[in-house]
MARTIVEX-826718 format. One record per residue: x, y, z of N, C-alpha, C in turn; residue in three letters. Coordinates in nm, 2 decimals. Last residue first. Example, Ala and Ser with C-alpha at 12.3 -4.5 7.8 and 13.67 -1.06 7.14 Angstrom:
{fiza {1.28 -0.22 0.71} {1.37 -0.11 0.71} {1.29 0.00 0.79} "SER"},
{fiza {1.32 -0.57 0.78} {1.23 -0.45 0.78} {1.32 -0.33 0.78} "ALA"},
END
This chain:
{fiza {0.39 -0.19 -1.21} {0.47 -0.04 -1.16} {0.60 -0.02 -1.27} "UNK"},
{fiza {0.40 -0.43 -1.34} {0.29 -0.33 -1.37} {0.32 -0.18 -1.33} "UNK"},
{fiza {0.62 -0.64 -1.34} {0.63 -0.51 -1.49} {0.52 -0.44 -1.43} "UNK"},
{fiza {0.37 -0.87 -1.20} {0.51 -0.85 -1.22} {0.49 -0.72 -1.34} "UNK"},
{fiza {0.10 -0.93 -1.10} {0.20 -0.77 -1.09} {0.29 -0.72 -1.12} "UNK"},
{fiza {0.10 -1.18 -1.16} {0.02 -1.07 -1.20} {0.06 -0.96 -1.20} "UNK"},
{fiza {0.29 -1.33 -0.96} {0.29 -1.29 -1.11} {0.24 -1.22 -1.19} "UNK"},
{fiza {0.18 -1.21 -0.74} {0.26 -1.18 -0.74} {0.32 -1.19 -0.92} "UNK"},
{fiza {-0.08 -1.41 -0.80} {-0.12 -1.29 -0.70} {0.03 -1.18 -0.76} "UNK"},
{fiza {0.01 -1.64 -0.77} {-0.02 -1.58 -0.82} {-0.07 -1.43 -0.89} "UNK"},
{fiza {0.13 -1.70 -0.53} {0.21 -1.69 -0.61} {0.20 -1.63 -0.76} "UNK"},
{fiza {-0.11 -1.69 -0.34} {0.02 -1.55 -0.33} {0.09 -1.58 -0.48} "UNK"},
{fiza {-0.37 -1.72 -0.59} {-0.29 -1.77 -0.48} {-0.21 -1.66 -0.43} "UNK"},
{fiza {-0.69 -1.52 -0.62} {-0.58 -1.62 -0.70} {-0.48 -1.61 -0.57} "UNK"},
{fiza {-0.92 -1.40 -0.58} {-0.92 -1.54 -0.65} {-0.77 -1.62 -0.64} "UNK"},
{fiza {-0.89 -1.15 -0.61} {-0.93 -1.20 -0.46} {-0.91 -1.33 -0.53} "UNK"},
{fiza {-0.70 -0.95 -0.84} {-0.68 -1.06 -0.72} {-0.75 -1.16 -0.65} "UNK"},
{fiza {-0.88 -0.86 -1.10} {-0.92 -0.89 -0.96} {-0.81 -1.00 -0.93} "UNK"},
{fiza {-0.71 -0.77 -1.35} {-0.78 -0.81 -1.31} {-0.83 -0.86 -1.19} "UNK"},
{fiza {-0.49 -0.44 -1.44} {-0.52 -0.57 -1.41} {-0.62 -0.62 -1.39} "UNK"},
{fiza {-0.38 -0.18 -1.62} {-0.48 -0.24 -1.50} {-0.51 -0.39 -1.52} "UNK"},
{fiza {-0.05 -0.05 -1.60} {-0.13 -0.15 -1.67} {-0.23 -0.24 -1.59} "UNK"},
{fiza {0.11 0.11 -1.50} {0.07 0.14 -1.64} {0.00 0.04 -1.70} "UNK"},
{fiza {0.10 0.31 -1.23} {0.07 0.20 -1.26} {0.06 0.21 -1.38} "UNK"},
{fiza {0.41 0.43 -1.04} {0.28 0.46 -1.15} {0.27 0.35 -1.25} "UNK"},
{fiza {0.56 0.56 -0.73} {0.52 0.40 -0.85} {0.40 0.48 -0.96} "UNK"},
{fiza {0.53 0.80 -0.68} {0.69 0.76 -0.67} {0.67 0.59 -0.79} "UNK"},
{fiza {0.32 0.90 -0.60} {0.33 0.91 -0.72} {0.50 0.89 -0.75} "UNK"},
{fiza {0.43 1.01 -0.27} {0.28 1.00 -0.38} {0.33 0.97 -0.48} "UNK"},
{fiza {0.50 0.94 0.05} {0.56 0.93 -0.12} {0.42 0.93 -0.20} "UNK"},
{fiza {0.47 1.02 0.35} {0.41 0.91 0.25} {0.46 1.01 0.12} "UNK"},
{fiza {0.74 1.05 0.59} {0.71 1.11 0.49} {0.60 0.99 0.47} "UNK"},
{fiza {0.66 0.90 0.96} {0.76 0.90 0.84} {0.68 0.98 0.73} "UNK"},
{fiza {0.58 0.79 1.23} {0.61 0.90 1.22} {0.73 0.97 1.06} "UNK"},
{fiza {0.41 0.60 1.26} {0.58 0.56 1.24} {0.66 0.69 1.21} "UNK"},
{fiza {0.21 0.67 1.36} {0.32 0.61 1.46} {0.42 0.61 1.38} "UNK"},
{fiza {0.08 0.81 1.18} {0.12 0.84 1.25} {0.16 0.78 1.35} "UNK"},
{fiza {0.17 0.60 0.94} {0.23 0.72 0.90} {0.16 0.79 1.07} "UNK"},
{fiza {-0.07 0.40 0.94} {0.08 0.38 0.99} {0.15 0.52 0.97} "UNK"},
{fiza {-0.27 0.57 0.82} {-0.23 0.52 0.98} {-0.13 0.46 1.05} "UNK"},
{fiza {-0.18 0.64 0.57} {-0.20 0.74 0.68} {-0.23 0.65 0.82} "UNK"},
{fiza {-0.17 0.38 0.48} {-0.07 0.40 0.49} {-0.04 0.50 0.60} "UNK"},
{fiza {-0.45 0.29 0.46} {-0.38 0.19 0.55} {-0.24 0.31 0.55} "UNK"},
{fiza {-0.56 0.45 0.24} {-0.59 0.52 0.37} {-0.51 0.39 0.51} "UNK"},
{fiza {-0.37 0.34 0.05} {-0.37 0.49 0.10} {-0.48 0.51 0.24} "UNK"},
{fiza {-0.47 0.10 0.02} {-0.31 0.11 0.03} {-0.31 0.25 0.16} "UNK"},
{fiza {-0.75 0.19 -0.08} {-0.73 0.12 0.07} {-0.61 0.12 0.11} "UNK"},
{fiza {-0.87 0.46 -0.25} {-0.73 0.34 -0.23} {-0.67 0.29 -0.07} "UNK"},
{fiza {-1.18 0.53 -0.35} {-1.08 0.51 -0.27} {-0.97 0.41 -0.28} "UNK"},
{fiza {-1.39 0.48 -0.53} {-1.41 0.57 -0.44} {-1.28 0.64 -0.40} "UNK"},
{fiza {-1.41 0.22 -0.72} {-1.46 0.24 -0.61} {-1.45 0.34 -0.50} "UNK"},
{fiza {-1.39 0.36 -0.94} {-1.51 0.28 -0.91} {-1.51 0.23 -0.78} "UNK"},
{fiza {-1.19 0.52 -0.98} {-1.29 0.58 -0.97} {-1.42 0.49 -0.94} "UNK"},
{fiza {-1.00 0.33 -0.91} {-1.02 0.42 -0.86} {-1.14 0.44 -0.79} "UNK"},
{fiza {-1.04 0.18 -1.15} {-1.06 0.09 -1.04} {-1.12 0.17 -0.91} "UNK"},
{fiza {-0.94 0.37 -1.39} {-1.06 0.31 -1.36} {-1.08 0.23 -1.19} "UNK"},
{fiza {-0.67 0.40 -1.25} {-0.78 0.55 -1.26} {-0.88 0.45 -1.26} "UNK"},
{fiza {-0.54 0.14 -1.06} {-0.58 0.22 -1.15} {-0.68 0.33 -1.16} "UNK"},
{fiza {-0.36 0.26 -0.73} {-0.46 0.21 -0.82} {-0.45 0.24 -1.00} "UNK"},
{fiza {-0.03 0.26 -0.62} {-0.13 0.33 -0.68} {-0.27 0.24 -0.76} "UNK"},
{fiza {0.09 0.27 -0.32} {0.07 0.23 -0.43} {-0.02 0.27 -0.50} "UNK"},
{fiza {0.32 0.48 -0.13} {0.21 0.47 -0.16} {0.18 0.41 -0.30} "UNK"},
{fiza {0.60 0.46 0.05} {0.56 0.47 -0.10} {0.38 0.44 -0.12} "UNK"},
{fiza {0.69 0.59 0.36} {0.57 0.51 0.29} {0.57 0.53 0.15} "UNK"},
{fiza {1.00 0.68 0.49} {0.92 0.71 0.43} {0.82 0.59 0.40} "UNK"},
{fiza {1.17 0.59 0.71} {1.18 0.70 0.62} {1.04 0.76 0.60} "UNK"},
{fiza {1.19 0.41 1.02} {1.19 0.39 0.84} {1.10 0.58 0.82} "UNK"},
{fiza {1.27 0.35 1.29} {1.34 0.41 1.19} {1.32 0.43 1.07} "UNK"},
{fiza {1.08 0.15 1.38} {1.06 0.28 1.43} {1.18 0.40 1.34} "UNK"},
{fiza {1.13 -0.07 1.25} {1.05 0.01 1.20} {1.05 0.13 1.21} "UNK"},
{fiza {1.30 -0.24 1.41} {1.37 -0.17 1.32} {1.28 -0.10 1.26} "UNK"},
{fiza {1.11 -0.34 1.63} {1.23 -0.20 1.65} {1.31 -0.13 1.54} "UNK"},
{fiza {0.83 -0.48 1.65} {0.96 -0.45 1.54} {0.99 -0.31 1.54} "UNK"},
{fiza {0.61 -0.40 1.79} {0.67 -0.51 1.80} {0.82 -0.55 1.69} "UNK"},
{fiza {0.53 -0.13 1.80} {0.57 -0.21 1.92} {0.67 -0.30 1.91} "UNK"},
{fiza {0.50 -0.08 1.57} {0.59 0.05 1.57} {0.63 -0.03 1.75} "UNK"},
{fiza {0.33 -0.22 1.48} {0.40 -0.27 1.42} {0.54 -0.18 1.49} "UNK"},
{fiza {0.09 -0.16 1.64} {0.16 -0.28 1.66} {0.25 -0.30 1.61} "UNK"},
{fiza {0.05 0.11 1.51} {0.08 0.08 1.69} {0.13 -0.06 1.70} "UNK"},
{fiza {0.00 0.03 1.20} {0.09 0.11 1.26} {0.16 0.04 1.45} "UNK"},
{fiza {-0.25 -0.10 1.28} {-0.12 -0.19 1.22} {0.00 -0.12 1.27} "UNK"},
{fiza {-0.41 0.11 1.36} {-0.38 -0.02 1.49} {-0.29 -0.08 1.42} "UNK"},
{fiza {-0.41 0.29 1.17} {-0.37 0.31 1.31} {-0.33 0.19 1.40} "UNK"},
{fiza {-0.51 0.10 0.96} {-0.36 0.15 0.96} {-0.32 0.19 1.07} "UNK"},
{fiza {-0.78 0.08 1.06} {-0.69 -0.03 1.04} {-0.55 0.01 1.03} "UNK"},
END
């Protein structure tokens, strides 16, 4: 998924092809560990080979786990995470 977002994104938006770096977001440890993996993180290494840029580890740190998104609106979605990085 990151490879193919990457290649389209690195096509169709010329100001991309310049960006630095990826900040990588961070899960919670619990959420983590339950499920395996951080989807942020494996979307970001695909974009990271087209866009040809650093990925940032540990630049955000999460200090407060939250409750499931899938449910709630953008607007919501966005209040939820306010303060959490």
């Amino acid at each position: 998924m990151g490879k193919y977002l990457g290649k389209e994104l690195y096509k169709n938006i010329s100001h991309l092809q310049n960006v630095n770096y990826i900040i990588l977001v961070p899960l919670h440890e619990e959420k983590l560990s339950q499920r395996g993996y951080n989807q942020s993180e494996l979307i970001a290494k695909g974009l990271q080979q087209y866009l040809k840029c650093e990925l940032l580890n540990g630049v955000l740190v999460r200090s407060e786990k939250k409750v499931s998104q899938t449910n709630k609106s953008r607007f919501h979605r966005f209040k939820n995470m306010a303060g959490v990085f």
